[in-house]
N, C-alpha and C positions, 0 to 999 in steps of 0.2 A: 531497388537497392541491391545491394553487392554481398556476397554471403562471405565473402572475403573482407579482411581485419586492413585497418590503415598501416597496422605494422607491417603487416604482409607485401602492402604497394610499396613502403619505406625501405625493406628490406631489400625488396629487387631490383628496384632504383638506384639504391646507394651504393650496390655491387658494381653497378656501371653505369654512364646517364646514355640518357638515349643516342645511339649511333657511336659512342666513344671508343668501342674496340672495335669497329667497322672502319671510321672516318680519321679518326683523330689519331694521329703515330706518334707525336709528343707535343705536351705541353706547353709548348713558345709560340712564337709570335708565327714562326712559318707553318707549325701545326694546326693552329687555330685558322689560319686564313685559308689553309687546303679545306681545313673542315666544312668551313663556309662556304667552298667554291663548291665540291661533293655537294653539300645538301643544295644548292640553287642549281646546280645540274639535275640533280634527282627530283627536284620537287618546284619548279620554276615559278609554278604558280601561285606559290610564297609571298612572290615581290610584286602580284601583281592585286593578289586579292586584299594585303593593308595600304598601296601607296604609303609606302614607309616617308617618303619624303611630303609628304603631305601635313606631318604630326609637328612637326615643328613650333615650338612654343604650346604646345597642348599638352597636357596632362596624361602620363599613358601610364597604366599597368600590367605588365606581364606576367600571368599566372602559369607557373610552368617556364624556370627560364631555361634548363634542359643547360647544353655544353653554351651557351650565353650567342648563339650568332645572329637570332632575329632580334636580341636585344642591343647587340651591336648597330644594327642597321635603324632602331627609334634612335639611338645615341647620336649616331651622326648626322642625323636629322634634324637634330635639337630640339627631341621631346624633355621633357620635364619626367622624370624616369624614374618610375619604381618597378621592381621587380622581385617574385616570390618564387620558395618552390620548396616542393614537402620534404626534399632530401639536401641535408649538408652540402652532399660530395658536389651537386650541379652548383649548387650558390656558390662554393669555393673555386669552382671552375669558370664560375663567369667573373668573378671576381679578380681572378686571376688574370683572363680575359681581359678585363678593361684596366685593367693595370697595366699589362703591357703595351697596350694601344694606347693606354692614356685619356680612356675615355670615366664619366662617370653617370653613375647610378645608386640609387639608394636600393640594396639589395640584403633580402635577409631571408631565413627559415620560415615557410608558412603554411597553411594548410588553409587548402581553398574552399572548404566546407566552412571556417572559419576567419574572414579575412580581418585582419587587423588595422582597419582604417573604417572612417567614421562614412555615412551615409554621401552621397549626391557629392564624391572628390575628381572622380578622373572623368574627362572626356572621352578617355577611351581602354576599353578594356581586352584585352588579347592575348590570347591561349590558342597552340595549335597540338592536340594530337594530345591534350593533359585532363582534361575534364571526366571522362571515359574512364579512368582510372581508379578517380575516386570514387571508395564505395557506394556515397551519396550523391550520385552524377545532377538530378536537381536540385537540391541543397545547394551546391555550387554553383547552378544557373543563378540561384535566388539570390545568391551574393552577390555576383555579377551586376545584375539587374541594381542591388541596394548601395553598393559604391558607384556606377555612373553615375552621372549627373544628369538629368533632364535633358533631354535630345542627345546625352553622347553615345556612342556607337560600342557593340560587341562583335570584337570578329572571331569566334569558335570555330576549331574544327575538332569535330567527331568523327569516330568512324560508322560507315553506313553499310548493314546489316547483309542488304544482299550484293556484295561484293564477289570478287573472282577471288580475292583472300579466303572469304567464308566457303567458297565450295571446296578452295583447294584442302581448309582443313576437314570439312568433311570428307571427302576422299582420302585421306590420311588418316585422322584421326576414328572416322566413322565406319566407311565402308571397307576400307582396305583390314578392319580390324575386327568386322562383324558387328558392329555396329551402326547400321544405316539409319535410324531412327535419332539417333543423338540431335539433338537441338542447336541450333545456332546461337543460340545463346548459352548452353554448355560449351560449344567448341571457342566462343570467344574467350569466355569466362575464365578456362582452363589452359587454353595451348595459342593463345595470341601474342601477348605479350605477359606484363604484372597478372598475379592473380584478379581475379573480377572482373577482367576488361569488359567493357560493354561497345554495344553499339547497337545503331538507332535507324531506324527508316524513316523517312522522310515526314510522315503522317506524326511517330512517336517523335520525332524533333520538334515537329510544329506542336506542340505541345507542352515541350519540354520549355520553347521560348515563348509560349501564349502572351505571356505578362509585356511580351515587346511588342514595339511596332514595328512597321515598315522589314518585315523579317522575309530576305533573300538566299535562299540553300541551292546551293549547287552540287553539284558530284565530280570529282576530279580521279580519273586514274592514277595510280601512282606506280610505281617500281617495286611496291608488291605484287601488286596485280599484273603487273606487265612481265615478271620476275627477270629485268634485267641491270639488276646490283645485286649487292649480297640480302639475302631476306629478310636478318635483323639477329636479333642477340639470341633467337632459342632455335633457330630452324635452317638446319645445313644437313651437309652428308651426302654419300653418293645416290641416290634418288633426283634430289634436289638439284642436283648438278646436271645431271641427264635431262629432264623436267625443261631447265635452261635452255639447253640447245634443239630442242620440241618446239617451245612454245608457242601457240599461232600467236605471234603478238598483232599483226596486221589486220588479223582476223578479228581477234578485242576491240580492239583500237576505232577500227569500222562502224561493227554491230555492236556492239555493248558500251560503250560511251558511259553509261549511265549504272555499272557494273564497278564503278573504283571504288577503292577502303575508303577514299579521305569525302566526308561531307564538310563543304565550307558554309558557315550561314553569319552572315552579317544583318545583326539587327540593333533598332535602337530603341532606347527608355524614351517612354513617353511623355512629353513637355508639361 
C-alpha cells in the first residue's frame, strides 16, 4: 500500500488528466479527435490488446476514463458502457467528449478501491495506466475481480518495475544527486507521476491477479522508455531535451524488449 492519501492522487489528477496539457489544445471535437489520434500513435498497442470492436453488446467498465478516448472506442463498438474515475475534471472531460460525438455512456465520480455496482455485472473490465495510483493497488484488483462476472475478462495495465523509465529516474533522481542507493520504489512513489505511483514485476503481478485465471502479462515499450514524445506532466527541461537527441532507441528497441513502463495483463474470473 501507498503511504500517499487519496486526496493526494485527487489533487494531482484534477490539476490536469492525464496527457491534457501534452495532447489536447482545446476542448472540441477537433481537439478530442487529435488527442485520440497522439495517444494511438504513441501507444498503438491499445487497440490491439482490448479488440475494442469485439465488445459490442457486452457489458464494459472503465475504471480510469482519463480525457475519455479508449472509452470512445467501447462506444462505438456498442458496448453497454459504464465508466468511472477518482477525478471530476476527467468525468467532465469525457462527458464532454461524448456529447460532442454524440456518443453515450453512463459515467460518474468513483473510486476504484470502492466500486459502486453490485457483484458478477460486467463482462469486462478495463483500466489502463489507473490502478498503480491508487494507494490500495490490490484492494482494487479485488474489486475488479468482484464486479466481473464469471469467465469475464480484466485487461489492466500497470506499470512494470524494471523499466528504462525506472533507471532513467534513478539516474536523475538518485545518482546524479548522491543518492545511488534510493529504491525503485521510492523513485516511483515520488517523481513518476501522482504521489505513490507504484509498480510491479511480473512475479508481484502474478500475485496481485492470483484470484484469476488464465492470466496473460506482457511488457510493451512505450514513448517513455523510448523518450520519443514529451515525457508527461512533471519531467522536462534542458537535460531532457539533450537526453532526446542521444537516445540509443534502436539499441532498447533490440535488446531490451522486455525493459517497457507499461505491463499489459489480461486475465479472467473464474466460472
Amino acid at each position: 500500500m501507498s503511504t500517499s492519501s487519496k486526496n493526494d492522487v485527487y489533487d494531482f489528477w484534477n490539476k490536469q488528466s492525464c496527457g491534457e496539457d501534452l495532447y489536447l489544445q482545446n476542448n472540441d471535437i477537433e481537439g478530442y479527435l487529435e488527442q485520440a489520434k497522439e495517444r494511438y500513435k504513441l501507444e498503438p498497442f491499445i487497440l490491439s490488446f482490448v479488440n475494442f470492436e469485439s465488445t459490442r453488446g457486452k457489458c464494459v467498465l472503465e475504471i480510469g476514463v482519463g480525457l475519455g478516448a479508449d472509452h470512445c472506442q467501447f462506444a462505438h463498438a456498442g458496448a453497454n458502457l459504464y465508466g468511472i474515475d477518482l477525478t471530476d475534471r476527467a468525468v467532465n472531460h469525457t462527458k464532454r467528449r461524448f456529447e460532442l460525438l454524440g456518443l453515450k455512456s453512463n459515467l460518474s465520480v468513483g473510486d476504484a478501491e470502492h466500486l459502486d455496482f453490485n457483484n458478477n455485472t460486467f463482462d469486462i473490465v478495463y483500466s489502463w495506466g489507473v490502478l498503480h495510483h491508487s494507494p490500495n493497488t490490490p484492494k482494487a484488483i479485488s474489486e475488479v475481480l468482484r464486479v466481473l462476472k464469471p469467465g469475464g475478462t480484466a485487461y489492466i495495465m500497470i506499470y512494470n518495475k524494471c523499466s528504462i523509465v525506472g533507471l532513467m529516474l534513478w539516474l536523475r533522481y538518485g545518482l546524479l544527486v548522491g543518492k545511488p542507493f534510493m529504491s525503485l520504489k521510492t523513485l516511483y512513489d515520488q517523481y513518476l507521476e501522482s504521489p505513490g505511483t507504484k509498480a510491479y514485476s511480473v512475479s508481484e503481478a502474478s500475485i496481485l491477479f492470483k484470484e484469476f485465471e488464465n492470466i496473460n502479462i506482457s511488457i510493451k515499450l512505450g514513448h517513455g522508455d523510448l523518450l520519443d514524445s514529451s515525457a508527461g506532466q512533471r519531467h522536462r527541461g534542458f537535460f531532457l531535451n539533450v537526453a532526446k537527441k542521444i537516445w540509443p532507441r534502436w539499441f532498447i528497441k533490440r535488446f531490451l524488449p522486455n525493459a517497457g513502463l507499461f505491463m499489459l495483463v489480461e486475465a479472467k474470473k473464474k466460472i
